[in-house]
C-alpha positions in Angstrom: -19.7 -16.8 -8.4 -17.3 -13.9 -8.6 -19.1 -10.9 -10.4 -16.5 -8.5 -9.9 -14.4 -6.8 -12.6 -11.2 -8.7 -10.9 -9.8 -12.6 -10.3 -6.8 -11.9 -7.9 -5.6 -9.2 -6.2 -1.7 -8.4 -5.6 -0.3 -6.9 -3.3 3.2 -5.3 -2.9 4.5 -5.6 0.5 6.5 -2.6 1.6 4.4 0.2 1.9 1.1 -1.3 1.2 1.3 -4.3 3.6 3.7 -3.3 6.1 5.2 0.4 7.0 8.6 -0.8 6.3 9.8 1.6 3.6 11.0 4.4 5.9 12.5 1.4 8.4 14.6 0.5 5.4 16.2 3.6 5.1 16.7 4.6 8.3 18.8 1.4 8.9 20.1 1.8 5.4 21.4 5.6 6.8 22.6 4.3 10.1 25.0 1.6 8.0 26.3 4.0 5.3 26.9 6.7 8.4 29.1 4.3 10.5 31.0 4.0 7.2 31.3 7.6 6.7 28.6 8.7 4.7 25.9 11.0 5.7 23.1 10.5 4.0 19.5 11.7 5.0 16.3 9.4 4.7 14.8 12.0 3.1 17.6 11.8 0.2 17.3 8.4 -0.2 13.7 7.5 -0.5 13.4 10.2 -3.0 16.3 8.8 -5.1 15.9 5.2 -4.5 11.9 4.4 -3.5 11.0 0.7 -4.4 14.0 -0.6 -5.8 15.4 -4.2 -5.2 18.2 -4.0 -2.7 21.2 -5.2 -4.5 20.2 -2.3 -7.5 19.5 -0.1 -4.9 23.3 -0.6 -3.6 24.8 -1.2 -7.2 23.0 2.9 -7.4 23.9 4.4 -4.9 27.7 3.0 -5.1 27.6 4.9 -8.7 26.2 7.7 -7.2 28.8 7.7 -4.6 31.8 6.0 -5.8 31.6 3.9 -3.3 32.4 0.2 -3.3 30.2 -1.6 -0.5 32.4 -3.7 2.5 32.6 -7.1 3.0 29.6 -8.6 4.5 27.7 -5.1 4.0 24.7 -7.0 2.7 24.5 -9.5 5.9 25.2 -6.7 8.2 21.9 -4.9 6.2 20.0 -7.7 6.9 20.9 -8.4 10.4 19.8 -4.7 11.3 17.0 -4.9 9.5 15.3 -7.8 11.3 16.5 -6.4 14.7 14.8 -2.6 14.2 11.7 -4.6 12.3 11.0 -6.7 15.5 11.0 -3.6 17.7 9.6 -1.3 15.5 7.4 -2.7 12.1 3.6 -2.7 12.3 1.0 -3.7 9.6 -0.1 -0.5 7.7 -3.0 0.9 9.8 -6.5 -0.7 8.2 -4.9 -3.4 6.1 -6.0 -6.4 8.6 -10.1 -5.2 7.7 -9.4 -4.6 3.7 -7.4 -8.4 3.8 -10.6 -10.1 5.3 -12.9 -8.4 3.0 -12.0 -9.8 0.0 -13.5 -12.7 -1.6 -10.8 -13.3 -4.1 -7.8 -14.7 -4.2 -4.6 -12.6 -2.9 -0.8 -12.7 -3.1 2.4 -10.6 -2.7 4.7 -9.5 -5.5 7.3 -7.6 -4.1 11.3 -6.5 -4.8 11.9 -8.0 -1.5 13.4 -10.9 -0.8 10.8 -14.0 -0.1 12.8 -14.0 3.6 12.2 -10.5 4.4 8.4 -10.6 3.1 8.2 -13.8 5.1 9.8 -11.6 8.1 7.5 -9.0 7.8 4.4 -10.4 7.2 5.6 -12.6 10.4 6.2 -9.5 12.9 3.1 -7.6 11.5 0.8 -11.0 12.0 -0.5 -11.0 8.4 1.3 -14.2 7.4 -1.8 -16.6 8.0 -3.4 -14.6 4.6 -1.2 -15.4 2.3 -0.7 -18.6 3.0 3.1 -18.6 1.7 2.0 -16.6 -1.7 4.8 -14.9 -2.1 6.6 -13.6 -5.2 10.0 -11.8 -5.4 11.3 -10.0 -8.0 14.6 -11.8 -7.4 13.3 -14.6 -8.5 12.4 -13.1 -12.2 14.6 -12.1 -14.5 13.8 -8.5 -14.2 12.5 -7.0 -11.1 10.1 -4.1 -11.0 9.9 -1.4 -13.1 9.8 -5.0 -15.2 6.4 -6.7 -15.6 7.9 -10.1 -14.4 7.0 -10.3 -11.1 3.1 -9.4 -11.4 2.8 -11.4 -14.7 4.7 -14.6 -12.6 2.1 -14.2 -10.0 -0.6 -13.7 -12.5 0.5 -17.1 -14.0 0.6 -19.0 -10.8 -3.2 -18.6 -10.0 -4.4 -18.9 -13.9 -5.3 -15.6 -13.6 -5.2 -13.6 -17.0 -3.4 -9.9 -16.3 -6.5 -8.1 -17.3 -8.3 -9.5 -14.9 -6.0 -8.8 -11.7 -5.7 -5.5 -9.5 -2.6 -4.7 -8.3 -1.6 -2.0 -5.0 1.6 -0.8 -5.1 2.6 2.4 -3.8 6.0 3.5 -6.1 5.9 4.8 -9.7 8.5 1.9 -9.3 5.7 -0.7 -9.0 3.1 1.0 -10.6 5.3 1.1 -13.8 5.6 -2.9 -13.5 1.7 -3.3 -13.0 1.0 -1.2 -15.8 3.5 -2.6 -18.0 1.6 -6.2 -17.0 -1.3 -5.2 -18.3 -3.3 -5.1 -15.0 -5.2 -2.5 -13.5 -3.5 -0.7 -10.5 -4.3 1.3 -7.2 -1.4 3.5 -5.5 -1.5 4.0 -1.5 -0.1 8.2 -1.7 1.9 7.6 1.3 5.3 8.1 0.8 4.7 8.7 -2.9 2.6 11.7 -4.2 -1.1 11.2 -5.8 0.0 13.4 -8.3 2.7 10.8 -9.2 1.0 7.6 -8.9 -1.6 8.9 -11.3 0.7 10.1 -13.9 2.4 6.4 -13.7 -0.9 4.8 -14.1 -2.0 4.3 -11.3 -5.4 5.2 -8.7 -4.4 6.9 -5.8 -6.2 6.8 -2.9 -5.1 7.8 1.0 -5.8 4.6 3.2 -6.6 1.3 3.2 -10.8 2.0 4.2 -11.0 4.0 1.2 -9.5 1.1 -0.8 -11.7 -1.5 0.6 -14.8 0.6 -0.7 -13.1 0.8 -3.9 -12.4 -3.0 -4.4 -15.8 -3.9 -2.8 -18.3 -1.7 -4.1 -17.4 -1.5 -8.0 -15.4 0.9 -8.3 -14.3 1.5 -11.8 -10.7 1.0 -12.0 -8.4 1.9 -14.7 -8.8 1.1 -18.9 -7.3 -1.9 -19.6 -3.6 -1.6 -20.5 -3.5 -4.6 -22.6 -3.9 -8.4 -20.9 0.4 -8.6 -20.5 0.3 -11.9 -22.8 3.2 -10.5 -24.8 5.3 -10.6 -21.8 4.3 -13.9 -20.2 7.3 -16.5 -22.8 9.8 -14.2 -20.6 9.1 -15.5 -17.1 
């Protein structure tokens, strides 16, 4: 019998799974600078953190009148695996915190299922999931929207107010919150200060979230159980 305060526990991939955010961007960078734009990594995970990719690109062609080339989003991809297979690894402590749990898991992520297949592949974590994937592609809103974590929630018959959610965006944490569930945020690339203003629990690495989700700790007040939201998914 489960006598914790939570039924499932979701996961977002990039960032909390897998160090891929700043891989991302530094093949996003290399791209845009063989087609003439300098723009530092820095820049861009400040201005874009979390997004899905094609709203990521529709931005940043407003914010540079730019019009992406032909093929641009193949070309991503094709970089992208070939830097993830030389350089991805699993965020440092998630393997222990993944085979603590006693509860069911999944992924709900802005990703594409293929690249959170990919990654999960190259960082050997696939074998936990067991092909629970959600993508907010495959929603009608992606995150900040609450469809993807309220489409996972629904899959395992798990109400919202009873799931915990680590995300490590106000992106994400937006979308958890706007769910209805309760939310941790791994200050990595995003500030403590941040994720708690968005909603979320921050906390520094993945031991310290392991004692959080196995000893009790009190996670946030409910938001609301996300059943207003669930006839849009």
């Amino acid at each position: 019998m489960n006598t914790k305060p939570f039924d499932l526990v979701i996961f977002d991939c990039d960032g909390v799974l897998v160090d891929s955010e700043r891989i991302d961007y530094i093949v996003l960078e290399q791209i845009m600078r063989e087609h003439g734009y300098v723009l530092e990594e820095k820049s861009l995970l400040e201005n874009y953190p979390g997004m899905a990719f094609p709203e990521r690109i529709a931005a940043m062609s407003r914010d540079l009148n730019w019009t992406p080339p032909t093929r641009f989003f193949d070309i991503f991809s094709e970089y992208l695996v070939s830097v993830s297979e030389k350089e991805l690894k699993a965020v440092p402590g998630i393997h222990d915190l993944l085979e603590s749990l006693s509860v069911p898991i999944c992924i709900a992520s802005n990703g594409t299922r293929d690249e959170v297949t990919m990654r999960l592949r190259i960082a050997g974590l696939t074998d936990y999931f067991n092909g629970a994937i959600f993508s907010g592609l495959d929603v009608p809103n992606p995150k900040p929207a609450p469809d993807v974590y309220l489409a996972a929630a629904q899959a395992f018959h798990v109400p919202p107010s009873r799931c915990v959610v680590v995300e490590d965006t106000v992106l994400g944490v937006t979308a958890a919150v706007r769910a209805g569930m309760k939310v941790y945020g791994h200050a990595a690339f995003t500030s403590a200060e941040s994720l708690r203003r968005a909603g979320a629990i921050p906390f520094g690495n993945m031991m310290e979230l392991r004692t959080f989700l196995n000893n009790g700790h009190k996670a946030l007040e409910n938001h609301g159980d996300g059943s207003r939201f669930l006839s849009a998914i």
